[in-house]
C-alpha positions as CSV (number, residue, x, y, z in Angstrom):
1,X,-12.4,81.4,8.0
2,X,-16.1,80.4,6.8
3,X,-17.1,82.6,3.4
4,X,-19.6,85.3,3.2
5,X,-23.1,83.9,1.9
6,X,-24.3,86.0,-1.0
7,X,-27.2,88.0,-0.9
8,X,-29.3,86.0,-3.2
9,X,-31.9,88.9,-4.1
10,X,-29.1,91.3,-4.6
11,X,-27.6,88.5,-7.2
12,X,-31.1,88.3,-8.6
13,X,-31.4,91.9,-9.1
14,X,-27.8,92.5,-10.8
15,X,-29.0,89.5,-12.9
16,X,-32.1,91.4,-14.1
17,X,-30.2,94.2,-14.8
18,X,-27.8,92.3,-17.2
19,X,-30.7,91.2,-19.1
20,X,-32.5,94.6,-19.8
21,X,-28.8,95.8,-20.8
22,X,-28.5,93.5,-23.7
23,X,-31.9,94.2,-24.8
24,X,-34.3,97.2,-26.0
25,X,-36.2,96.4,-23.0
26,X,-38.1,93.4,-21.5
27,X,-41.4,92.1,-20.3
28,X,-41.4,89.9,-16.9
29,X,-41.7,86.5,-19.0
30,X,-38.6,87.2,-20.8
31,X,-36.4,88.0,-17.7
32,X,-38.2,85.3,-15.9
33,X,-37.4,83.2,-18.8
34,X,-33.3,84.2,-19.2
35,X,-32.8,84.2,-15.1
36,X,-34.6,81.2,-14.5
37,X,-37.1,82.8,-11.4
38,X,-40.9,82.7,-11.0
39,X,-42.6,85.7,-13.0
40,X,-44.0,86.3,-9.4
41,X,-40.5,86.9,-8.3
42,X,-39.1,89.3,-11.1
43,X,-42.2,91.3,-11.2
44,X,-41.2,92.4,-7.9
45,X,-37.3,93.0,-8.5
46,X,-38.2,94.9,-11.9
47,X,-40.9,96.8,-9.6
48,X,-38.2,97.2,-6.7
49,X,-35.6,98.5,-9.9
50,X,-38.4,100.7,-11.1
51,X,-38.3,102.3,-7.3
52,X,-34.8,102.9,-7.0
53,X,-34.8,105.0,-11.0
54,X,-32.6,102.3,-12.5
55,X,-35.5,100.8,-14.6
56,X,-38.9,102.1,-15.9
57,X,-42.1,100.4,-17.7
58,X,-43.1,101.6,-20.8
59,X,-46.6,102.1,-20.8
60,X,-46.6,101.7,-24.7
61,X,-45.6,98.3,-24.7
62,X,-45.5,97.1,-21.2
63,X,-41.3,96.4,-21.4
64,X,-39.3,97.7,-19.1
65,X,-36.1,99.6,-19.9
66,X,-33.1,101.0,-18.0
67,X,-33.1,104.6,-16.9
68,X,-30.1,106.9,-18.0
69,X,-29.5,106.4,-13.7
70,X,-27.5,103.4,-14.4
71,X,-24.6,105.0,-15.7
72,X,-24.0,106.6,-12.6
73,X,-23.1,103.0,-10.6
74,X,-19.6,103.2,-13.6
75,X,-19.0,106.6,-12.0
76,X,-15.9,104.7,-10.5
77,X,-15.1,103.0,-13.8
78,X,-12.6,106.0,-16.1
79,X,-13.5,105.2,-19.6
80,X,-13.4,108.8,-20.6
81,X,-9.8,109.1,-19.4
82,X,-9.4,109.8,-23.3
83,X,-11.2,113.0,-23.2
84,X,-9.3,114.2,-20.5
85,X,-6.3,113.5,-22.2
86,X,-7.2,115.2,-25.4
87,X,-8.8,117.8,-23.5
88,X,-6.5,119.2,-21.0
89,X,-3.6,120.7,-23.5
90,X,-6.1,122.2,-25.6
91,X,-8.1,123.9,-22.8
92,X,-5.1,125.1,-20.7
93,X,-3.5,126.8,-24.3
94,X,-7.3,128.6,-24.7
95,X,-7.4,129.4,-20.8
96,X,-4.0,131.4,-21.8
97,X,-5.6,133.1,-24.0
98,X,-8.8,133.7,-22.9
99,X,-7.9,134.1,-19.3
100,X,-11.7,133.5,-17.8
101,X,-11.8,129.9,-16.5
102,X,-12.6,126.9,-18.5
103,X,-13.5,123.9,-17.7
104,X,-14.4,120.2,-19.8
105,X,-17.3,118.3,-18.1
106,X,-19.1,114.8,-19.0
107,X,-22.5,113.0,-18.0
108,X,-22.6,111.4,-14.9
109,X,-26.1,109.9,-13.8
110,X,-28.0,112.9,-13.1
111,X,-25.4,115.4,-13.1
112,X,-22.6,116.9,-14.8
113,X,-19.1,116.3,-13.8
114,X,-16.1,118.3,-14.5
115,X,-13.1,116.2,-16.0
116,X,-10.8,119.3,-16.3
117,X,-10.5,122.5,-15.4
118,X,-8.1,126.0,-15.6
119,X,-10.0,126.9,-12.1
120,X,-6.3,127.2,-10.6
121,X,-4.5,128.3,-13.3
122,X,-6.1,131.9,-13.6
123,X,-6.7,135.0,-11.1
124,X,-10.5,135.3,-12.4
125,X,-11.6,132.4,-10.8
126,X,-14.4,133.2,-8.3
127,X,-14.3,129.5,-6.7
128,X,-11.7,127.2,-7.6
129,X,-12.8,123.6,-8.5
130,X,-11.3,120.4,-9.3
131,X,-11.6,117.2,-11.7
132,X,-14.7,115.3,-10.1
133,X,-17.0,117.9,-9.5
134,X,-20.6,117.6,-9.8
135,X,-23.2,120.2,-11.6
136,X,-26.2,120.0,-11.4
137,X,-28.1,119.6,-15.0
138,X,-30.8,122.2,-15.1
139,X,-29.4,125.7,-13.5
140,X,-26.0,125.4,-15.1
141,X,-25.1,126.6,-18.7
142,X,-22.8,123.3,-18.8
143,X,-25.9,121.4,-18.1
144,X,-28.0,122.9,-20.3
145,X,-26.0,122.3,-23.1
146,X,-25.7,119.2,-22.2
147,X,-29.8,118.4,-22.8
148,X,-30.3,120.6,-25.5
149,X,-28.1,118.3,-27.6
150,X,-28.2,114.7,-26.2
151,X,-31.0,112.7,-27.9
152,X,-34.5,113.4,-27.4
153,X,-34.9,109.8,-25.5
154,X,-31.8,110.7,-23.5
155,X,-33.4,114.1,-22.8
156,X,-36.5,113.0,-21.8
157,X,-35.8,110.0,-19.3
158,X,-32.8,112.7,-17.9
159,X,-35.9,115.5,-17.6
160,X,-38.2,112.8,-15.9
161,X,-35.8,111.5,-12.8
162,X,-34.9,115.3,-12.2
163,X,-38.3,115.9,-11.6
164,X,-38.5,113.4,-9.1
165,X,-35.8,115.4,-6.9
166,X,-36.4,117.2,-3.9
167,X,-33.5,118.9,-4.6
168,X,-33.3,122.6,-4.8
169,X,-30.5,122.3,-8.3
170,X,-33.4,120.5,-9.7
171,X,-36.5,122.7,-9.2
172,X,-36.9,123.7,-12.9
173,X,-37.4,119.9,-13.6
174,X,-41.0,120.2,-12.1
175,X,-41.6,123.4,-14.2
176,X,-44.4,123.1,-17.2
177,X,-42.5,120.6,-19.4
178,X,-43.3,122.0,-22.7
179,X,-41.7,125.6,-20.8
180,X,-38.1,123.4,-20.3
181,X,-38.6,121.7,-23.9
182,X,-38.9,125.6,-25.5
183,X,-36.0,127.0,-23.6
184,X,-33.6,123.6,-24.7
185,X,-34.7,124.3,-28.4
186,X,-33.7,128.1,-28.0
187,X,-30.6,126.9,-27.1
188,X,-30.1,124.2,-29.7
189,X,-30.3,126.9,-31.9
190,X,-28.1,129.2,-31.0
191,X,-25.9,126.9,-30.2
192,X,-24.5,127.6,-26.9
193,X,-26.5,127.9,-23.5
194,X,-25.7,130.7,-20.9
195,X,-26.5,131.0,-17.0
196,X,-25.7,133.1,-13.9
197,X,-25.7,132.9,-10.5
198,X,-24.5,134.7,-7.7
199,X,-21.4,133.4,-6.1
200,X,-19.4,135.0,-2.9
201,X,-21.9,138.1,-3.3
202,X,-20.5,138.5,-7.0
203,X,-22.8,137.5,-9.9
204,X,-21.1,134.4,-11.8
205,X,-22.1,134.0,-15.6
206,X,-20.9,130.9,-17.9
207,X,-21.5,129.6,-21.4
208,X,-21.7,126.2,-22.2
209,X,-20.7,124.9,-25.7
210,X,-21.3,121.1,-26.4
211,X,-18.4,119.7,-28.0
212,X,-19.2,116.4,-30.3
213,X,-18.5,113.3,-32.7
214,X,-21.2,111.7,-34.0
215,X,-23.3,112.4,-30.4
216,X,-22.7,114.9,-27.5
217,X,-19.6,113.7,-25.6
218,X,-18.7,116.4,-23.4
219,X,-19.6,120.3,-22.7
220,X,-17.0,122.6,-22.5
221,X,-17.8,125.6,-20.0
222,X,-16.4,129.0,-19.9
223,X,-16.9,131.2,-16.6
224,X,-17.1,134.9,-16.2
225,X,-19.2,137.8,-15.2
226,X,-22.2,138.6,-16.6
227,X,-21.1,142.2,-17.9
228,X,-19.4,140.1,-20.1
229,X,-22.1,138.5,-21.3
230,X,-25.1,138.7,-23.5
231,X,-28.2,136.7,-22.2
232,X,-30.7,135.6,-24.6
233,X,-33.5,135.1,-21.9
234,X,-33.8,131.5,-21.5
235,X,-33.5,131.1,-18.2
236,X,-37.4,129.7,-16.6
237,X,-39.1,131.6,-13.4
238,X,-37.8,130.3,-10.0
């Protein structure tokens, strides 16, 4: 049986990528130089990256540097099995306690996803959800915790491809930046984020706490109904 050619641009591509991941960024001549193409030729697979959200060129220097996006082709790839396994005793004993759902979520490209949950371990849950789900960053308390406390660059490049969505999760992306910057900060200072949403025709509320070593690893998020909980006003205009 005769091999499969390769796809020589998608080779070409993966190649640039590998560069701009061992460096703080690039400029065409030094990828051209390391992959051994035509500047010609890389300008237009850095261009094509820059398309797609994996890469982006800094204006300030003219480099270009990979987009927070790229984590998101390792969603396959279980590195934080870790977390999940330090996680899950600790959140099932406070679920006991606490009763209300909890969950533990990480970054995933754009979007929070839960690693473990008590979603089907307590009577209060309104939906029931399992390891893998997604959430979206902005309109979640999970999320939100998530970007008040990641670094600023982090924050930033996360806060740029969100508002390149169409998607409805994403809408407060495209709202006044300095308006999403102010209600992070309020956050970061209190230390916690909150949200609500209404859910089966009951009104859902959750806090998000970011849980850390040195930097933000994971968000742990606690679900219950607003009554319960005391709103500090950060959530922006629809």
């Amino acid at each position: 049986m005769e091999s499969t050619r390769p796809i020589r641009a998608l080779t070409r591509g993966l190649d640039a990528l590998t560069v701009l991941n061992l460096r703080d960024g690039a400029t065409v001549s030094e990828v051209a130089q390391e992959i051994r193409l035509p500047r010609t030729t890389v300008y237009r697979i850095l261009e094509t990256l820059c398309d797609a959200g994996f890469v982006f060129r800094d204006s300030t220097d003219d480099r270009y540097r990979l987009t927070i996006l790229v984590r998101a082709l390792s969603n396959g790839f279980d590195d934080e099995a870790w977390m999940t396994q330090i996680a899950k005793p600790r959140i099932h004993e406070l679920g006991r306690e606490l009763v209300w759902p909890i969950s533990v979520a990480s970054l995933s490209g754009t979007a929070m996803v839960v690693r473990e949950t008590t979603d089907h371990g307590t009577p209060l849950a309104i939906e029931r959800y399992s390891a893998g789900f997604s959430i979206p960053l902005l309109n979640t308390a999970t999320g939100r915790a998530y970007l008040a406390f990641c670094p600023s660059a982090q924050r930033d490049t996360l806060l740029e491809l969100l508002a390149r969505s169409n998607k409805e999760d994403d809408k407060l992306a495209r709202a006044p930046r300095a308006d999403v910057q102010r209600m992070l900060a309020d956050i970061k200072l209190q230390g916690y984020a909150t949200s609500s949403r209404t859910r089966r025709l009951v009104e859902e509320g959750s806090i998000g706490v970011p849980v850390a070593t040195t930097a933000v690893a994971f968000v742990l998020g606690v679900f219950l109904l607003p009554l319960c909980l005391e709103t500090r006003g950060e959530q922006l205009p629809g």
